[in-house]
C-alpha positions in Angstrom: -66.0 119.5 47.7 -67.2 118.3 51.2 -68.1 115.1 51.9 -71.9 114.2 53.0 -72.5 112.0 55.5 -74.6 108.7 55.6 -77.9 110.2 56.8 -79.6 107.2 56.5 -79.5 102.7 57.3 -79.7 102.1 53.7 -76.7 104.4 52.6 -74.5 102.9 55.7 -75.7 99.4 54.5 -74.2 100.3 50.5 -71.0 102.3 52.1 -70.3 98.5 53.6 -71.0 96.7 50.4 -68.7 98.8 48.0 -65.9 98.5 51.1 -65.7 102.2 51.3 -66.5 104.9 54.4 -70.3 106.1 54.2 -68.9 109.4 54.4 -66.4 109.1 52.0 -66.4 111.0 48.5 -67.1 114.5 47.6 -71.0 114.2 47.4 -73.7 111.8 47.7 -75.9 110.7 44.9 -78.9 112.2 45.9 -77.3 116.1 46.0 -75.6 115.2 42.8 -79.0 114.3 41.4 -80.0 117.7 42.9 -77.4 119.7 41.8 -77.7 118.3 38.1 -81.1 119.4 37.7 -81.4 122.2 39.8 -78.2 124.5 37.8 -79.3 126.3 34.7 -77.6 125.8 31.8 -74.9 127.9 31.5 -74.2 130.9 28.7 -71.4 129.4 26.6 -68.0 131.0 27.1 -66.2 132.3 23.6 -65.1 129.4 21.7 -62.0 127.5 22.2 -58.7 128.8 21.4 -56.3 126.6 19.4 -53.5 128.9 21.9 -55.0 128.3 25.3 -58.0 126.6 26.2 -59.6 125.8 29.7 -60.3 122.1 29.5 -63.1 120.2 31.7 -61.9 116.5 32.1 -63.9 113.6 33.0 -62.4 110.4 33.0 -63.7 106.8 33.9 -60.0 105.7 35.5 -57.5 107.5 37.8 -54.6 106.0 39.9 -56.0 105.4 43.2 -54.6 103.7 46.1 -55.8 100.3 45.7 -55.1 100.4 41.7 -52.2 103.0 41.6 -51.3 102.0 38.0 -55.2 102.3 36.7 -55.6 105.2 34.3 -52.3 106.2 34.9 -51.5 106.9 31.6 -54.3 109.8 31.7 -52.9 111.3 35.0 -49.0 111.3 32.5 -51.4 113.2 29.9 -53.1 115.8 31.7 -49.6 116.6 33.4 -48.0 117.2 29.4 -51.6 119.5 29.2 -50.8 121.5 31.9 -47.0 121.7 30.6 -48.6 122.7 27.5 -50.3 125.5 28.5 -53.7 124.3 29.3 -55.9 125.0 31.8 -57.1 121.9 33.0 -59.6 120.9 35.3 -60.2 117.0 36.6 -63.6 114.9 37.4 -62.8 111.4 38.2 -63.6 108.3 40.1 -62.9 107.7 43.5 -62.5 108.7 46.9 -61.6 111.8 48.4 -57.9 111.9 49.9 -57.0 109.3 47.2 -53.5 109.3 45.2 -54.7 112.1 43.4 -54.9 114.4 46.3 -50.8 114.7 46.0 -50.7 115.8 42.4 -50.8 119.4 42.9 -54.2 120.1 41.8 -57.5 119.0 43.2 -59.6 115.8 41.4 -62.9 116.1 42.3 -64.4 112.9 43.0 -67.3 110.5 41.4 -68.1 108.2 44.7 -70.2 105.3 42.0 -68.4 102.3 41.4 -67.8 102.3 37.3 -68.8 98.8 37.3 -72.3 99.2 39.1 -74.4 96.2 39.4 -77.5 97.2 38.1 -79.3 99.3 35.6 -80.2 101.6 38.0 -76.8 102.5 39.7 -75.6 102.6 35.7 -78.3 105.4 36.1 -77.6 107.1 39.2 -73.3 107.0 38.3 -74.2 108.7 34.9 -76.2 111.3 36.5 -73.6 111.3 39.5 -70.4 112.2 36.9 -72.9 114.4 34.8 -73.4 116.5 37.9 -69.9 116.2 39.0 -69.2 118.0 35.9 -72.1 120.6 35.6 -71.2 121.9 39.2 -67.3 122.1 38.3 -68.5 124.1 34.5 -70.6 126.7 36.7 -67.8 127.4 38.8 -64.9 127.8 36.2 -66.5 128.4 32.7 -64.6 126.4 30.7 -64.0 126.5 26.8 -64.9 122.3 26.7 -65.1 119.3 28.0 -62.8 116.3 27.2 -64.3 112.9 28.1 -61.8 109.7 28.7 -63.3 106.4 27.4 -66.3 106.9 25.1 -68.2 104.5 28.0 -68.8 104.4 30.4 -68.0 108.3 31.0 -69.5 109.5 27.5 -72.8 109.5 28.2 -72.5 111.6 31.6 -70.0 114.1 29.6 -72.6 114.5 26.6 -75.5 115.4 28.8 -73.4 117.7 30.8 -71.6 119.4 27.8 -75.3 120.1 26.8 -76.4 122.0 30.0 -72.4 123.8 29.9 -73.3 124.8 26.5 -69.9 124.1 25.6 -68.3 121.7 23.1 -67.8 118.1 23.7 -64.2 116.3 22.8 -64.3 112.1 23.4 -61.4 110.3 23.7 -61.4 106.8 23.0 -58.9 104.2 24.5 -59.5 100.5 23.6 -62.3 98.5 25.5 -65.4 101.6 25.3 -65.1 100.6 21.4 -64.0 97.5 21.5 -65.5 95.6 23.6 -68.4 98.0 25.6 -70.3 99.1 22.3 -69.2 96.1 20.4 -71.8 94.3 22.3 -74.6 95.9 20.5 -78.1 97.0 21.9 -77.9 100.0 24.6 -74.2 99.8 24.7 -74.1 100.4 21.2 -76.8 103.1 21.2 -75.3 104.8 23.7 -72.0 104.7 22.3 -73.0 106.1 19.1 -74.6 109.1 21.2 -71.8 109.8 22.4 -69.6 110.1 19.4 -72.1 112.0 16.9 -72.6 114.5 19.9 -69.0 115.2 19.8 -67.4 118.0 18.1 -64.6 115.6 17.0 -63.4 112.1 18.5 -59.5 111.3 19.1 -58.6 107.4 19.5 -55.7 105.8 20.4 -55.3 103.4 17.8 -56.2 103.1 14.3 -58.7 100.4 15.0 -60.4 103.0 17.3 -60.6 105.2 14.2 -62.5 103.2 12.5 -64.6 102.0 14.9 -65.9 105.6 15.8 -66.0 106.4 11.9 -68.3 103.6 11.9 -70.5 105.1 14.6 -70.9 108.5 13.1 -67.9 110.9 14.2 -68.2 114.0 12.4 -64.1 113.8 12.8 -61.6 111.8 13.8 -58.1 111.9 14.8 -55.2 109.4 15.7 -53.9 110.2 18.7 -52.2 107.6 21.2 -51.3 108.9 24.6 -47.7 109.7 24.8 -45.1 108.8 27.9 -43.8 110.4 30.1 -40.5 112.5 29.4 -38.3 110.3 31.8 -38.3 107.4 29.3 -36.8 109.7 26.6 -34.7 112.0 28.5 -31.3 109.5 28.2 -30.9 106.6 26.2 -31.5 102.6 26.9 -28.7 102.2 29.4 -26.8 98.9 28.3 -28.6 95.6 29.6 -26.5 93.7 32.5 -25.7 90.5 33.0 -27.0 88.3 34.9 -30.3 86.2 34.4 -33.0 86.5 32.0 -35.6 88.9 32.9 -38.9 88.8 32.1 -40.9 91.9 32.9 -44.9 92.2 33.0 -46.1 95.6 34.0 -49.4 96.4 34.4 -53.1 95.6 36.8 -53.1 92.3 38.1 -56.6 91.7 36.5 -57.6 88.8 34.4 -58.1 91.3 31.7 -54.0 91.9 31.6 -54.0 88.2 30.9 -51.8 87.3 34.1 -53.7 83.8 34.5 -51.8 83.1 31.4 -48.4 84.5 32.4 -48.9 82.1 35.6 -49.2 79.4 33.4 -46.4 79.8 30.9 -44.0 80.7 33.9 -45.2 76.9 35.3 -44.8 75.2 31.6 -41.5 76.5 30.5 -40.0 75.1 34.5 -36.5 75.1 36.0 -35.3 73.9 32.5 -35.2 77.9 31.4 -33.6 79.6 34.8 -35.3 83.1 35.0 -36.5 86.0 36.9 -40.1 86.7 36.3 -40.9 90.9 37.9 -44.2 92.2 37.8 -44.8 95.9 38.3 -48.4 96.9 39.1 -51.6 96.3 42.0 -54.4 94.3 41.8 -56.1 91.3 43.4 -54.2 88.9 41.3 -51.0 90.7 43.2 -51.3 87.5 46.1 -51.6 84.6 43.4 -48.6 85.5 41.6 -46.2 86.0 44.6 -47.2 82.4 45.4 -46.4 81.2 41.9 -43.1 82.5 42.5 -43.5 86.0 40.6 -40.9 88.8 42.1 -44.0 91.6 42.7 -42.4 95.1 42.6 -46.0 96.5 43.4 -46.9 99.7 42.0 -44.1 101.9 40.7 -43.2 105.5 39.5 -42.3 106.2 35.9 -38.5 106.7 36.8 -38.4 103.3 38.6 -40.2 101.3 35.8 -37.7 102.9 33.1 -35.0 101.7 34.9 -36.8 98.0 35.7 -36.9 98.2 31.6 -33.2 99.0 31.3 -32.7 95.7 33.7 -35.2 93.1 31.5 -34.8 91.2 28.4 -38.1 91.3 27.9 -41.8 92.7 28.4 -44.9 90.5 28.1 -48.4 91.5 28.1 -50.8 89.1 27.1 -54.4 91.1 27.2 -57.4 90.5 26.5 -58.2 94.1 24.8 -55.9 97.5 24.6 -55.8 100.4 22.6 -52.1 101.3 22.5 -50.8 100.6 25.8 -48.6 103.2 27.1 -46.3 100.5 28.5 -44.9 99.2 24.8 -44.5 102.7 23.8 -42.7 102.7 27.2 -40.7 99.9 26.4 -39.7 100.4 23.1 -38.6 103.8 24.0 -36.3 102.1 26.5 -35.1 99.7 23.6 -37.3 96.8 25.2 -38.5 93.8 23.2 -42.1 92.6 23.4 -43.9 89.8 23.4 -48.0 90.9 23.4 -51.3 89.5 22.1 -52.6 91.1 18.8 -55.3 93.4 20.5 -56.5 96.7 19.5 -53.5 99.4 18.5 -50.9 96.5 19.6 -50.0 95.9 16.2 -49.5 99.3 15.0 -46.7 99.9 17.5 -45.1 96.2 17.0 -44.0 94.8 13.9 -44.0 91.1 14.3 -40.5 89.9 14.5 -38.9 93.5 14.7 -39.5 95.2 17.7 -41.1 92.0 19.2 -43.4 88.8 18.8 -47.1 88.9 18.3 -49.2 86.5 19.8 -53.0 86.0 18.2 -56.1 86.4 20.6 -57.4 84.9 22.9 -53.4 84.0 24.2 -53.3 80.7 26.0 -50.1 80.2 28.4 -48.9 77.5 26.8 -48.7 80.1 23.4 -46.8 82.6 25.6 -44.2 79.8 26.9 -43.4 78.6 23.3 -42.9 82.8 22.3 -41.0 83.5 25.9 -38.7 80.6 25.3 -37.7 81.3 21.6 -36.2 84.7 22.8 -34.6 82.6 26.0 -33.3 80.0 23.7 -32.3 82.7 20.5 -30.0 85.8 22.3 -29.0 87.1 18.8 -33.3 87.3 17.8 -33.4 89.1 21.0 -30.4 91.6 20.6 -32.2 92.4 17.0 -35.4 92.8 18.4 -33.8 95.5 20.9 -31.7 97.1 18.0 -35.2 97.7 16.3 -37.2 98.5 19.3 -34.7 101.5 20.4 -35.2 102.7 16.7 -39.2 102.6 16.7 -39.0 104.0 20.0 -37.4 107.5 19.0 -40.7 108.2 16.9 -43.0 108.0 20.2 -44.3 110.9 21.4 -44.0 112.2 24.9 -47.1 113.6 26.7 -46.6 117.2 26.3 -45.9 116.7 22.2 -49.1 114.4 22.4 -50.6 117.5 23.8 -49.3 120.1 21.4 -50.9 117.4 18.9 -54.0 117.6 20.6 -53.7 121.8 20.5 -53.1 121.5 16.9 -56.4 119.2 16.3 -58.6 121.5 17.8 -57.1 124.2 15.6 -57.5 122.4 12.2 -60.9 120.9 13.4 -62.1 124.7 13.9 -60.8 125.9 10.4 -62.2 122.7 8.8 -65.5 124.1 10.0 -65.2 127.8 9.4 -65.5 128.2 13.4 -65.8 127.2 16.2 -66.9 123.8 17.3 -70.5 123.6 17.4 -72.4 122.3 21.3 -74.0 119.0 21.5 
């Protein structure tokens, strides 16, 4: 899509605020607006078949070049897709010529901010990725639309799905549930729009499940994303000597809980000699190279596997998750972790077999006391590796969470004697 220039003072001025070129992006909000209303709705194609399907995708996070890690995990799943046999088509946030521009396949791109400061860019970046996705659905007809994150992308994907006149699939991942429509009032509302307008709802934790149950899903299905194949191709290669390594991997947001990992590094002191890595990109990145932190900065899936092989341990102390694709990384690399009881967290971890739970909100002097029983204990940590490896052979990689996926669709459609139904 080509990009539209600033034409005006006022779009120059808000191309300065949000830091990014006024000509940047694949279309400005006001032809987006255009284009949304101006396309008929669309004859709906045949339904979807459980052996192929053509796939619209809009998610609220892709890996970008400031926050290469961010939605990573839904890049490694539309890859297994594609290995899967589907035909799969990309709307997501952020600029053109981003990190997604060297995937192999073009990510057309929603110039809002997700975050937007008021009600009425909330507005104009619904009817922005709603647009986004109407222009993409006249030009390649898919079977349905897929939506990442129930908000803030749902909305956008339900009103589009309606002008496609094509079936609506949400995915929910942790903090749309959580923590957006757990606030109640519009967010909550909205929300449940979303999910009763969906053919059928897939969450990444049981938690999730229950959650969208409670909203109204006319079906529901576990899913958690899977890995990537590198982190089962070859087993856990044996840890090596040397110090203890403690491994966070992840944004450098306050959300990831890093304040607290600053703060447990400082309490536990020289007394406990280790090395502390942290893979990842955020603005937190400076403050934890100052507190002595060994920052790898964002890295592939091949060179996080083997930064796992090397550690004793991972830590991630957040605020919310669904199921984080880094424990399921870890535990398929035979990792222990240490994690706060958030979301799907638990489902994945048994407390004191494949690691140590920590109960919300985590406070750094919690994580220090959890960090230094596993510095002070080698034989708990050697059994919670042993048991990690094992619970790590029943994770799924991308392209089996995929053929799961395939395999939903299918039972969904005979549950109902057809094919899904358009919102």
């Amino acid at each position: 899509m080509s990009s539209a220039a600033a034409s005006t003072p006022a779009r120059a001025r808000s191309a300065r605020r949000t830091g990014r070129s006024a000509t940047s992006g694949s279309f400005s909000t006001c032809s987006a607006i255009t284009w949304g209303w101006r396309c008929p709705r669309v004859r709906p194609r045949a339904a979807p078949s459980s052996m192929h399907t053509r796939l619209l995708v809009l998610t609220a996070a892709w890996p970008s070049r400031r926050f290469p890690r961010t939605g990573g995990f839904i890049r490694i799943l539309t890859d297994g897709m594609r290995e899967e046999g589907f035909d799969v088509r990309v709307v997501a946030p952020g600029a053109r010529g981003g990190a997604e521009s060297a995937a192999g396949f073009p990510v057309p791109a929603v110039r809002l901010k997700t975050a937007a400061p008021s009600r009425v860019l909330q507005f104009l970046y619904i009817v922005s990725a709603a647009s986004a996705c109407v222009r993409e659905g006249c030009r390649r007809r898919p079977d349905a639309l897929l939506v990442h994150w129930v908000l803030p992308a749902g909305p956008a994907a339900l009103w589009a799905a309606r002008k496609l006149g094509i079936p609506l699939f949400a995915w929910a991942h942790g903090s749309d549930l959580e923590v957006y429509a757990a606030r109640g009032g519009i967010m909550r509302a909205a929300a449940r729009a979303v999910v009763r307008g969906a053919s059928g709802v897939f969450a990444a934790s049981g938690s999730l499940c229950r959650r969208a149950a409670a909203l109204g899903a006319a079906a529901v299905a576990h899913l958690p994303v899977g890995v990537a194949s590198v982190f089962k191709d070859a087993p856990p290669a044996p840890r090596p000597a040397g110090p203890f390594t403690i491994l966070f991997c992840g944004d450098f947001i306050p959300e990831k809980g890093v304040r607290e990992l600053v703060a447990a590094r400082r309490l536990l002191g020289p007394g406990r000699p280790a090395r502390w890595v942290c893979a990842g990109a955020g603005p937190l990145g400076p403050a934890l190279a100052r507190a002595g932190f060994d920052v790898r900065g964002a890295l592939d899936a091949a060179d996080v596997a083997a930064l796992m092989d090397a550690s004793r341990v991972l830590v991630l102390p957040s605020r919310s998750e669904g199921t984080p694709l880094v424990i399921q990384e870890a535990l398929c690399r035979g990792l222990p972790v240490i994690a706060s009881s958030v979301g799907g967290v638990g489902e994945v971890v048994r407390p004191g077999r494949e690691g140590l739970l920590l109960a919300p909100p985590v406070r750094g002097r919690t994580l220090a006391r959890a960090i230094a029983e596993l510095y002070d204990t080698p034989s708990l940590c050697d059994t919670l590796a042993a048991y990690a490896r094992a619970r790590g052979a029943e994770v799924r990689t991308a392209r089996e969470t995929a053929a799961s996926f395939r395999r939903t669709l299918a039972a969904w459609e005979c549950a109902r004697g057809g094919p899904p139904s358009t919102p």
